[in-house]
C-alpha positions, 0 to 999 in steps of 0.5 A: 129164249130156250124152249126150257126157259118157257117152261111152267107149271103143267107144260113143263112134262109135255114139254120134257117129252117133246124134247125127247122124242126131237132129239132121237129125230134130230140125231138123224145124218139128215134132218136139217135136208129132210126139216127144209125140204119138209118146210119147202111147201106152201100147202104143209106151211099153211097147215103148220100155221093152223094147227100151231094156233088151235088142235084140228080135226082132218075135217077142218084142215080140209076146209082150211085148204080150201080158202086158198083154193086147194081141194085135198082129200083127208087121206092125201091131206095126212100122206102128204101134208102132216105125215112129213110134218111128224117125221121131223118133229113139228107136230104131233095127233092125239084123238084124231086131232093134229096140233104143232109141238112147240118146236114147230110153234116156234118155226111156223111164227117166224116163217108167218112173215116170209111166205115166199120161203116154200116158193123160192127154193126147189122142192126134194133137193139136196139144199146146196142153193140153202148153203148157198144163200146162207154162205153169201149172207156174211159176203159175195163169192167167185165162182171157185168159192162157190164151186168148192161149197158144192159139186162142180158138176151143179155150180152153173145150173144152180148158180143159173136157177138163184139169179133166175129167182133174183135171189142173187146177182152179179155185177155188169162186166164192165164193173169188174174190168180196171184199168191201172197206172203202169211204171211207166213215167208219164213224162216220157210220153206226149199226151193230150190233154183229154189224156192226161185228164183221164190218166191222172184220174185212175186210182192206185188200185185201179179204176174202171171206164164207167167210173173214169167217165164219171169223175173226168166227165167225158163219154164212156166212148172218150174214155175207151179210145183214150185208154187204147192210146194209154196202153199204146204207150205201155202206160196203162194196163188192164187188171180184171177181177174176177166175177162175185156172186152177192145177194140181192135183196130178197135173197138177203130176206130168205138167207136171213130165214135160213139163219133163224130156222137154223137158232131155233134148231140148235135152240130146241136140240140143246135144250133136249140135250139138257133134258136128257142129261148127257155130255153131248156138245151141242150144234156148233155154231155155223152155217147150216151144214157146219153143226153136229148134224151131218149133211 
């Protein structure tokens, strides 16, 4: 649900106004860098749930930084915590208190069941590792797949920090390695019988030593030394296939956030498009650097 379709009755002006004003900030080449990097922040975050439940003074956001063992004076609470809260429409103070609008209502609801989303993603950065995780949701990538998303100057480092925080993985080496039929006819060549079991075991498309070993039944060591007298015999060869980048599952967990950040975005951004009554077309549907807004 829009947020127009929640409008009623004496919320409906404020609601209009808020809109308004999202859409001169939302217009920004960056805003969708500047709201993650907002959001990237335990402390911000903590505030944003307070403020979205009840109007605060600074005095009582002080104090509710304080049950997590955060001491912050007022001024640093406002420079550092509601001032970038503001920038990028996710709240607003009147008579010196703060309160969520209901665009950041609606993010601080949805990011109340994930906590981890302001620890696992470095701060100030470009969210390359945000269209990262978002582009391996729909399925893993090669390394040249994800070298053409980002810089190829960053791919291992960033690739590097994504496993260090188990968001994603890549399969063992040996996975990756098949072993194929040649065509070659078999007839031609004396085999043993081990050989000729672990022969006929290989697949059409390939199959590689630790799932030979499996299904014929035999050492992984077996299957090696009589795959070495296969090729010998010019019967079998190795087809490698190259190493993907998949998801683990936190790393689905926090790619699935990164999606619904984006719905409530084009959610609020096409309902001031209706407030504002012009011809614009919206967000297009996509990743998070696929939509009207530059990245």
């Amino acid at each position: 649900m829009t947020p127009l379709q929640c409008i009623n009755g004496c919320h409906a002006y404020k609601l209009k106004n808020e809109l308004r004003s999202l859409r001169g900030t939302m217009n920004s080449p960056n805003y969708i860098k500047e709201l993650l990097n907002v959001l990237k922040n335990e402390s911000r975050l903590q505030i944003l749930q307070a403020i979205a439940s009840r109007r605060c003074s600074l005095h009582q956001l002080q104090h509710e930084l304080k049950k997590t063992g955060h001491s912050q004076s007022q001024d640093n609470i406002g420079e550092e915590y509601l001032r970038p809260l503001m920038s990028v429409g996710l709240s607003n103070e009147a008579r010196d208190e703060y309160y969520a609008t209901t665009f950041g209502s609606r993010l601080a609801e949805m990011l109340g069941c994930f906590p981890e989303f302001a620890l696992k993603l470095p701060p100030h950065s470009e969210c390359h590792e945000e269209t990262l995780l978002q582009s391996l949701f729909s399925g893993p990538k090669t390394f040249e797949e994800v070298k053409a998303l980002v810089s190829a100057k960053i791919t291992s480092r960033m690739l590097k920090r994504l496993r260090s925080a188990r968001l994603i993985k890549t399969p063992r080496e040996r996975s990756y390695v098949f072993f194929c039929k040649s065509k070659r006819d078999p007839k031609m060549e004396t085999l043993t019988e081990t050989q000729r079991k672990i022969y006929d075991a290989i697949a059409d498309e390939g199959t590689s030593v630790g799932k030979l070993a499996e299904e014929v039944g035999f050492a992984v060591r077996t299957v090696y030394r009589c795959v070495r007298g296969l090729k010998g015999k010019k019967l079998v060869f190795v087809r490698r296939k190259p190493k993907v980048y998949g998801l683990t599952c936190e790393g689905k967990r926090l790619a699935e956030v990164l999606l619904e950040v984006q719905e409530i975005v084009e959610d609020t951004w096409n309902s001031s498009e209706i407030v504002v009554h012009d011809n614009a077309s919206g967000i297009k549907a996509g990743g998070l650097f696929d939509h009207g807004f530059p990245s």
